[in-house]
C-alpha positions as CSV (number, residue, x, y, z in Angstrom):
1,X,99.4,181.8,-1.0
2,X,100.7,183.8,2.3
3,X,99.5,185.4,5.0
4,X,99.8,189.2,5.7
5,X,99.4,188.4,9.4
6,X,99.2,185.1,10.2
7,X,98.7,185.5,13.5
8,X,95.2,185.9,13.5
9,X,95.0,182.3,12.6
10,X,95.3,181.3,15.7
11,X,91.7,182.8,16.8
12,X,90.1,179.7,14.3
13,X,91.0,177.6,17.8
14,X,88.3,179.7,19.0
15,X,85.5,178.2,16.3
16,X,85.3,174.3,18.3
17,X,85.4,176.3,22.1
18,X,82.7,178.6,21.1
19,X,81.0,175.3,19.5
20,X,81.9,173.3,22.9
21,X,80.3,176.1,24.9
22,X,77.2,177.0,23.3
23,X,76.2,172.8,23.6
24,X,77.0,172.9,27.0
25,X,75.1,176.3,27.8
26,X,72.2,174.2,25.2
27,X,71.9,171.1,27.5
28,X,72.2,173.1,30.9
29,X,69.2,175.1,29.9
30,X,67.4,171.7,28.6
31,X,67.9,169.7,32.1
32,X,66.3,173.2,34.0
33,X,63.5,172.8,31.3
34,X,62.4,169.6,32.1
35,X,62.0,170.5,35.3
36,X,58.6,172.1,34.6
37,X,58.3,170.7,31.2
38,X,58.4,167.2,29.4
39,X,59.8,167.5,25.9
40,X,56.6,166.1,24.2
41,X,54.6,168.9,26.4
42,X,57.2,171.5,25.2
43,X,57.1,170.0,21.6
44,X,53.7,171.2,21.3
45,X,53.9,174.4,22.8
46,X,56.0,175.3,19.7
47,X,54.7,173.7,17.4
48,X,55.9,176.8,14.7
49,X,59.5,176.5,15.4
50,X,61.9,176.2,12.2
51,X,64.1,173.5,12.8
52,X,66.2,173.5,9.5
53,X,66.2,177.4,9.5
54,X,67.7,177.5,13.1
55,X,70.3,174.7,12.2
56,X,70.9,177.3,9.2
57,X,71.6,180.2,11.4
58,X,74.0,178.5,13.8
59,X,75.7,176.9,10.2
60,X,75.9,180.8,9.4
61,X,77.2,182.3,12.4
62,X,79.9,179.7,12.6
63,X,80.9,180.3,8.6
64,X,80.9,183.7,9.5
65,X,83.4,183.8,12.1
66,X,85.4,181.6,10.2
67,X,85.5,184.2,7.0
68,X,86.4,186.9,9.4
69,X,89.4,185.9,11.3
70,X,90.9,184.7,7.4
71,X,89.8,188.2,6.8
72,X,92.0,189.2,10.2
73,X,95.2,187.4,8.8
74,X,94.7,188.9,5.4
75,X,95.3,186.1,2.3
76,X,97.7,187.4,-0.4
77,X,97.2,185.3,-3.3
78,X,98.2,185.9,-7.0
79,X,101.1,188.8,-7.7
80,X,101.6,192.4,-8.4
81,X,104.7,193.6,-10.0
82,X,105.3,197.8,-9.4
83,X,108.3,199.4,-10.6
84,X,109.9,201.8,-7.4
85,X,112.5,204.3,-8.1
86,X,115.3,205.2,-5.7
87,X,116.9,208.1,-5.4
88,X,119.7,209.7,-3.2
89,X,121.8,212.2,-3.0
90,X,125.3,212.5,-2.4
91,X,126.4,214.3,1.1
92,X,130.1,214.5,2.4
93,X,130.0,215.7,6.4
94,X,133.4,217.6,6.5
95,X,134.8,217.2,10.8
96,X,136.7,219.5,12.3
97,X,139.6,217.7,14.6
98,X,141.2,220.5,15.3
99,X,143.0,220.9,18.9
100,X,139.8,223.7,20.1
101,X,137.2,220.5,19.3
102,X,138.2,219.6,22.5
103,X,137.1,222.3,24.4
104,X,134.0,221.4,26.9
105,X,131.7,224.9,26.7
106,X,129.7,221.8,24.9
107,X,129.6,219.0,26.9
108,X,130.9,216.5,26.6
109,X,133.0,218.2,24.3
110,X,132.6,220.0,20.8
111,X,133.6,216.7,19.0
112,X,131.3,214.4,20.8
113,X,128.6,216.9,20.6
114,X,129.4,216.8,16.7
115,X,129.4,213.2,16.6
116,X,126.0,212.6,18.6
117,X,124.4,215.5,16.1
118,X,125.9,213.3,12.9
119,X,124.9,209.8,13.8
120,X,121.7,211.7,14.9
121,X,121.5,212.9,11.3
122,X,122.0,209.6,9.9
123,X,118.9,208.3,11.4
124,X,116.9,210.5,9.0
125,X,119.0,209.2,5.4
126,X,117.5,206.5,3.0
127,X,119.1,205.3,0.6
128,X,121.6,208.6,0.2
129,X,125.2,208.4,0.0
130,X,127.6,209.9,2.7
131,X,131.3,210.4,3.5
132,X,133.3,211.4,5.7
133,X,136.0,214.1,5.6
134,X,138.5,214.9,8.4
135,X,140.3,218.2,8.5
136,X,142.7,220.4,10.4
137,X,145.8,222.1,8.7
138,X,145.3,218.9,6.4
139,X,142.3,217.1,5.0
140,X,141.3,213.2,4.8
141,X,138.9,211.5,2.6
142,X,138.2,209.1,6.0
143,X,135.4,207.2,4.1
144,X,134.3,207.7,1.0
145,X,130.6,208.0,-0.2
146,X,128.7,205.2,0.8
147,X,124.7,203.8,1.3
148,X,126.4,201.7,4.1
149,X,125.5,203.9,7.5
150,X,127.1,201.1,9.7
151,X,130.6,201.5,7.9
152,X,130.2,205.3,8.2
153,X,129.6,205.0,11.9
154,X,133.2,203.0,12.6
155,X,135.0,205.6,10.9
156,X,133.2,208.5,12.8
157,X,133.6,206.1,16.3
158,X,137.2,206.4,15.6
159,X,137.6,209.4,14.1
160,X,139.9,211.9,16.8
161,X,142.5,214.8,16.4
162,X,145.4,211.8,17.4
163,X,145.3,210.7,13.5
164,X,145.9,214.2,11.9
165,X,149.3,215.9,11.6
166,X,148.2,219.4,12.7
167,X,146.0,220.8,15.6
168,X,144.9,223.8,13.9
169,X,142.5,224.8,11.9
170,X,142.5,225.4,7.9
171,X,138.9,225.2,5.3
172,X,141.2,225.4,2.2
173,X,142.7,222.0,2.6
174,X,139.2,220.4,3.2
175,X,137.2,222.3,0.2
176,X,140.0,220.9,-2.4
177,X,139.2,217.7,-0.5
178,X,135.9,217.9,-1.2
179,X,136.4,218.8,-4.6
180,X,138.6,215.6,-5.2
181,X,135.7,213.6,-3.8
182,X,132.9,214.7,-5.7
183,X,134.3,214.6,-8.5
184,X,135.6,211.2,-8.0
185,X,132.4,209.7,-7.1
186,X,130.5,207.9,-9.8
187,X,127.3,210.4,-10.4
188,X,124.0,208.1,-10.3
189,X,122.2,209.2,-13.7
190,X,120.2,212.6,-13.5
191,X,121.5,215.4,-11.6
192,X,121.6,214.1,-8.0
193,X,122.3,216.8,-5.3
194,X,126.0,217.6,-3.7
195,X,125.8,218.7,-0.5
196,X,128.6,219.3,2.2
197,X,128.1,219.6,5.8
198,X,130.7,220.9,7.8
199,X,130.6,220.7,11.6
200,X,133.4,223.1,13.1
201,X,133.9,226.0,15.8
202,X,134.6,228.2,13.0
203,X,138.3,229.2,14.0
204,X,140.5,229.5,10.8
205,X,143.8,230.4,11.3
206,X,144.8,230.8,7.5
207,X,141.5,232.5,5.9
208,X,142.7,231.7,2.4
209,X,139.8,228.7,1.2
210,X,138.3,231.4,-1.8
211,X,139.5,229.3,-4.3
212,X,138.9,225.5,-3.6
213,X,135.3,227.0,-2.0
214,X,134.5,228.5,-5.1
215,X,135.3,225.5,-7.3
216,X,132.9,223.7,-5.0
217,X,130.4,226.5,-5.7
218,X,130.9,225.9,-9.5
219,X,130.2,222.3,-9.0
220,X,127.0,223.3,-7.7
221,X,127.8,221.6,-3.9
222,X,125.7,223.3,-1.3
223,X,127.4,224.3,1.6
224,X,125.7,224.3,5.0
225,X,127.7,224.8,8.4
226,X,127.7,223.9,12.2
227,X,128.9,226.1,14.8
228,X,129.5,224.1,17.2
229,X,130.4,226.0,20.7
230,X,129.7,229.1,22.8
231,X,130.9,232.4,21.9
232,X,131.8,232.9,25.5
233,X,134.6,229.8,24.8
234,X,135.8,226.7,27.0
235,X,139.6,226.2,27.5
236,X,141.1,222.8,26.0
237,X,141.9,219.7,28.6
238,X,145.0,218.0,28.0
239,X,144.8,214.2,29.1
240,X,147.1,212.0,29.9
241,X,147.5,209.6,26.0
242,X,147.9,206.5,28.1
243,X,145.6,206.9,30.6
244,X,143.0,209.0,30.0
245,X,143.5,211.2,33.1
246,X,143.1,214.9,33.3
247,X,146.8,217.1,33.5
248,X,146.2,220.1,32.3
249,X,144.4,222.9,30.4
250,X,146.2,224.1,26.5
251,X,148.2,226.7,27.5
252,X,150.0,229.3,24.4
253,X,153.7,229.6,24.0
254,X,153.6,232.0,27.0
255,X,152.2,229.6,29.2
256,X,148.8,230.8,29.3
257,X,145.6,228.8,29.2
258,X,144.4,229.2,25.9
259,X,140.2,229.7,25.9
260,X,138.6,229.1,22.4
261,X,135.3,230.4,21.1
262,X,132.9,230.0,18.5
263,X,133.7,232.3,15.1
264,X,129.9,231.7,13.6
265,X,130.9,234.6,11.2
266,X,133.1,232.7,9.0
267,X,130.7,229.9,8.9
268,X,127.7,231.7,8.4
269,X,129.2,233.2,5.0
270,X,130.1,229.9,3.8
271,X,126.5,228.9,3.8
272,X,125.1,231.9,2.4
273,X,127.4,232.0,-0.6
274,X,126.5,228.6,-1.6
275,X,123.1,228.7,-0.8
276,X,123.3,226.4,2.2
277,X,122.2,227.1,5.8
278,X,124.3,228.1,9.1
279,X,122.8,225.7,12.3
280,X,124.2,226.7,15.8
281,X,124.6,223.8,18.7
282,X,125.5,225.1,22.2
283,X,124.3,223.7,25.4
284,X,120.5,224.1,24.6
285,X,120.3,224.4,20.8
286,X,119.8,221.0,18.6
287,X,119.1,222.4,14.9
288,X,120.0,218.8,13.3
289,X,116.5,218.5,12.2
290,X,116.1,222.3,10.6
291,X,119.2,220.2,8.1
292,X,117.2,217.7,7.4
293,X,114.0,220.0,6.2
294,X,116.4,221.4,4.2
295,X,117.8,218.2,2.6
296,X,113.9,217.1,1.5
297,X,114.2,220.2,-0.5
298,X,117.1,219.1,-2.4
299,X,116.7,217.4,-6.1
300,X,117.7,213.8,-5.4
301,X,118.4,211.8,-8.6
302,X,117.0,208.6,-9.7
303,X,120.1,206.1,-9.3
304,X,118.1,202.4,-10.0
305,X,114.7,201.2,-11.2
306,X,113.9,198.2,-9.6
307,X,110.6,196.0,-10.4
308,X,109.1,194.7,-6.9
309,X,106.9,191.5,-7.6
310,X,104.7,191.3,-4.6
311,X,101.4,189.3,-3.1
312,X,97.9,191.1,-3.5
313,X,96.0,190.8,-0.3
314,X,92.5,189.8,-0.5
315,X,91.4,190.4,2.9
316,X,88.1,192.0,0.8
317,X,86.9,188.7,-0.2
318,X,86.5,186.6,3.1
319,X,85.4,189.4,4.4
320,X,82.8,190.2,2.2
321,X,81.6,186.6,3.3
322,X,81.9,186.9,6.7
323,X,79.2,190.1,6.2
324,X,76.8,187.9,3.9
325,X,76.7,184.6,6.5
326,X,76.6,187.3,9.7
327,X,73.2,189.0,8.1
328,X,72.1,185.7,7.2
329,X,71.6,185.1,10.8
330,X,70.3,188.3,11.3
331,X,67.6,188.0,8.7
332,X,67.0,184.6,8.8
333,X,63.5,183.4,10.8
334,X,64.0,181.0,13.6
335,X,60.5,180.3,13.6
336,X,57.5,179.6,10.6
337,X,55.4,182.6,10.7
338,X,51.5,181.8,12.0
339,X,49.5,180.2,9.2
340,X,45.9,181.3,8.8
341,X,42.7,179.4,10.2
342,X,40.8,178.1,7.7
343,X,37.0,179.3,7.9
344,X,34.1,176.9,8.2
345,X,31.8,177.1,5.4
């Protein structure tokens, strides 16, 4: 036997105060009787009163408080065994650490804008599998599909542009990527849902992904995109890589500061092909959430059957009790009702 909130036991301490309480309320009002009264005087002025019956109703009132406060706690006894499914789906978030992620039109900056949205996102996953691809002009499987969010979260802490050979920006390299992953994975049984999320500015400097993104599209992976940025642009800060400190803006091979902007085209037709979603963030729009109404729509597959053995609460029966013993003392008479006069013959 357990408890389903045993800390309603506690208000049993109340039963003996109550108890305490009423006898000294009970002998107060008996020494201001006998002020006015003696008992034997006051025995025969009720001379119908129902001495068991009263005992009876005080007996009930205390069994009924008792009943309901076990009721409060809520008994479990006996088991219940239920089998629960648990599905999941399997989403890869594809981040852009390309040079122009750095730009602040977003503050902070794209990429920490990104990575608040995605550990924002995470919040809203059970059970579902996620990874973690890095791209630029190359592509990294930085952690593979996993249930364990915390893991996820040190890789995207620590993922930044520093650990990828190029600064610009190339989709092709991250579909086949993606396509390596997927297919990799070890598929629950069923048909569980692929999805890819890629959060990016949207600049490609290559435009030649058609064939990796149409293998994903044959593989049935949904595609759905963040722009991340303003179409009006930020220029890139150059810090110091030992200290931190501010030096500069990005400047091009003429020595011009470079200003980057959001492309949403490019983005927006990589989610219609595939049947995905485009989601803008800028400095006032948060469309996380829009991504995750659209993941509940999504076929998730059943990957384990588990059988949960559990306590059945019975809260029902003490307090079934509790009622019976609390209209006992409602319906029980404290007194004998009047019995007749005889008649004289």
């Amino acid at each position: 036997m357990t408890w389903d909130a045993p800390g309603y036991l506690w208000l049993l301490l109340l039963l003996p105060l109550i108890y305490a309480i009423s006898r000294l309320l009970a002998y107060r009002l008996r020494m201001k009787r006998e002020r006015y009264f003696s008992d034997s005087l006051f025995a025969q002025l009720q001379t119908n009163e129902w001495t068991a019956a009263l005992r009876t109703k005080e007996g009930l009132f205390y069994a009924g408080l008792l009943f309901l406060f076990i009721a409060l706690a809520g008994p479990k006894i006996g088991t219940e065994v239920r089998e629960v499914s648990r599905e999941q789906l399997d989403l890869i978030v594809g981040l852009d650490l390309s040079l122009s992620m750095k730009a602040e039109d977003v503050r902070p900056s794209r990429l920490e804008k990104a990575r608040f949205e995605i550990n924002r996102m995470l919040r809203y996953l059970d059970n579902d599998r996620i990874g973690l691809l890095v791209f630029t002009g190359n592509a990294m499987l930085h952690c593979p599909l996993t249930t364990d969010y915390e893991a996820f979260r040190m890789f995207l802490d620590i993922a930044e542009p520093e650990i990828m050979p190029s600064t610009t920006t190339d989709f092709q390299p991250l579909f086949r990527e993606a396509v390596s992953a997927f297919e990799s994975s070890d598929r629950a049984a069923g048909s569980p849902a692929r999805v890819l999320i890629i959060f990016s500015d949207g600049e490609d400097h290559f435009d030649r992904y058609n064939e990796p993104f149409q293998q994903l599209l044959n593989m049935g992976v949904y595609v759905f995109t963040v722009g991340i940025g303003t179409e009006e642009g930020g220029r890139i800060p150059v810090t110091d890589p030992e200290t931190g400190m501010f030096r500069d803006f990005h400047r091009d091979r003429q020595g011009r500061v470079v200003t980057t902007r959001l492309v949403p085209e490019t983005l927006q037709e990589m989610a219609d092909l595939s049947g995905g979603q485009y989601f803008h963030i800028s400095r006032t729009a948060h469309n996380i959430e829009g991504f995750i109404r659209q993941l509940d729509r999504l076929d998730r597959s059943t990957f384990a059957t588990e059988e949960i053995t559990r306590y059945q609460n019975h809260y029902y029966i003490p307090a079934f009790l509790s009622l019976l013993c609390l209209l006992g003392v409602l319906l029980i008479p404290g007194y004998r009702p009047d019995e007749p006069r005889k008649k004289n013959k």
